[in-house]
C-alpha positions as a LaTeX table, in Angstrom:
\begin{tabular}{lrrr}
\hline
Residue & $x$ (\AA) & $y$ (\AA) & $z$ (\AA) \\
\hline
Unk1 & 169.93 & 53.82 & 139.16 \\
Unk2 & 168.34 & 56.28 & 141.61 \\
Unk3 & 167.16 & 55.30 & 145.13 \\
Unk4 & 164.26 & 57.39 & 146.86 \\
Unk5 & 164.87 & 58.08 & 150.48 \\
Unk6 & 161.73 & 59.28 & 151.97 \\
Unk7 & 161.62 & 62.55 & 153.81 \\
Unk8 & 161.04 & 61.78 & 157.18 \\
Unk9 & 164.38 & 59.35 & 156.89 \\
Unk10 & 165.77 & 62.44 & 156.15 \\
Unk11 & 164.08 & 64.48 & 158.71 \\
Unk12 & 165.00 & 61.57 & 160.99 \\
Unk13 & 168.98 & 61.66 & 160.79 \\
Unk14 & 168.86 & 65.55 & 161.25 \\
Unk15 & 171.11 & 65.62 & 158.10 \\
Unk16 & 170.88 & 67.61 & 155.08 \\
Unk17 & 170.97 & 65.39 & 151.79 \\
Unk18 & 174.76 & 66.32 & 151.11 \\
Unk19 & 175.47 & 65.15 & 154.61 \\
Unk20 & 173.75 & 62.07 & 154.30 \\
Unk21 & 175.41 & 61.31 & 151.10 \\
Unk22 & 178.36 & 62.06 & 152.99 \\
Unk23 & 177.85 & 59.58 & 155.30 \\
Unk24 & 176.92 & 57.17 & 152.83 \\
Unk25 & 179.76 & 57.36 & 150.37 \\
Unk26 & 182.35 & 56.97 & 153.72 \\
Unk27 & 180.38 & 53.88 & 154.85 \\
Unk28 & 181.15 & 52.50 & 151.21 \\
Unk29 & 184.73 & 53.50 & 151.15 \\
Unk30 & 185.51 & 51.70 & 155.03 \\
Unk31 & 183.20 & 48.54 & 153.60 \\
Unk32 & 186.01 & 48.94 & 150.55 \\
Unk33 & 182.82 & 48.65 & 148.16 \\
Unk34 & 184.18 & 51.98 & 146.17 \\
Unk35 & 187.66 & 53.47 & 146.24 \\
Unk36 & 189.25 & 56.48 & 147.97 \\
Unk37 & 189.16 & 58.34 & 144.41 \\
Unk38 & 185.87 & 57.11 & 143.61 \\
Unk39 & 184.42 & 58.12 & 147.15 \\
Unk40 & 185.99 & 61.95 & 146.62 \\
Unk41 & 184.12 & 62.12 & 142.79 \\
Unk42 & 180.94 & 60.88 & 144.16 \\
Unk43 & 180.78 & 63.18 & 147.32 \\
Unk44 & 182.48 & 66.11 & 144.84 \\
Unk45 & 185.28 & 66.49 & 146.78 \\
Unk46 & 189.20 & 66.32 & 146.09 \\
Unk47 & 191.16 & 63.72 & 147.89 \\
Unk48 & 192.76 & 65.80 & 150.09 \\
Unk49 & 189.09 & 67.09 & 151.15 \\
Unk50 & 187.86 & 63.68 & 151.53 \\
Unk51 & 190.93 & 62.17 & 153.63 \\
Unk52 & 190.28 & 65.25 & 155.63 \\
Unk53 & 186.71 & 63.89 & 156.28 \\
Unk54 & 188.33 & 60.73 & 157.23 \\
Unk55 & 190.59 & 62.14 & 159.30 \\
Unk56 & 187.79 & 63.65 & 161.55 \\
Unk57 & 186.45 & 60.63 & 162.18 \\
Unk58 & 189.41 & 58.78 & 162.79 \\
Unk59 & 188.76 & 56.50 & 159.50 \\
Unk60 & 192.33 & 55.44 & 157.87 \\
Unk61 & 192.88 & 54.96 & 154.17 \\
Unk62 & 193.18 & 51.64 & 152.66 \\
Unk63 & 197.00 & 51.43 & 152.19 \\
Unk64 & 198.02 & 48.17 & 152.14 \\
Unk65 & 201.65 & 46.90 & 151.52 \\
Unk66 & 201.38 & 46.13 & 148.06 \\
Unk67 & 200.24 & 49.73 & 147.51 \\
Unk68 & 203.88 & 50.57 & 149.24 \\
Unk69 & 205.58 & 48.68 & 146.79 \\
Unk70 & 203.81 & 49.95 & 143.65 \\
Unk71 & 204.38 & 53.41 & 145.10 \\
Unk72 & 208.06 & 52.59 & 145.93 \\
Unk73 & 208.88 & 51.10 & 142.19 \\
Unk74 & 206.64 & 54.21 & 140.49 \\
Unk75 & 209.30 & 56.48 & 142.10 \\
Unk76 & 212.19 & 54.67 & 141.28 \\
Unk77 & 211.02 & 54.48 & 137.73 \\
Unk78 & 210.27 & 58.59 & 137.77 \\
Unk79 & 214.07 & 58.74 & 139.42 \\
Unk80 & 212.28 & 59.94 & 142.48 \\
Unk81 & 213.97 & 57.57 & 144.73 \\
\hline
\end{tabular}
């Protein structure tokens, strides 16, 4: 699916269409409607580029405690730990 977004929205926000997308892709990601991987692949970005984006505007990643314990039993299991 493609959505149309007339010009003069565009002209309105002062963005360029990356920058909108931009801006559209983070509000997804902070509504947790796409992932932190999925986000970076839609806006063409690596991870590290995207946190950095999130970082500037003071957005945190979704890291929630059960993401610390699959983390913490993936390194044990790699000897990591």
């Amino acid at each position: 699916m493609s959505i149309l977004i007339p010009d003069e929205v565009l002209k309105a926000s002062g963005m360029s269409e990356n920058e909108l997308m931009l801006e559209l892709i983070i509000l997804l990601f902070q509504q947790k409607k796409i992932s932190i991987g999925k986000a970076a692949n839609l806006v063409k970005m690596n991870l590290l580029q995207f946190q950095h984006e999130l970082a500037i505007r003071k957005i945190s990643i979704h890291y929630e405690i059960t993401d610390l314990e699959t983390d913490m039993k993936n390194l044990k299991k790699l000897g990591r730990l």
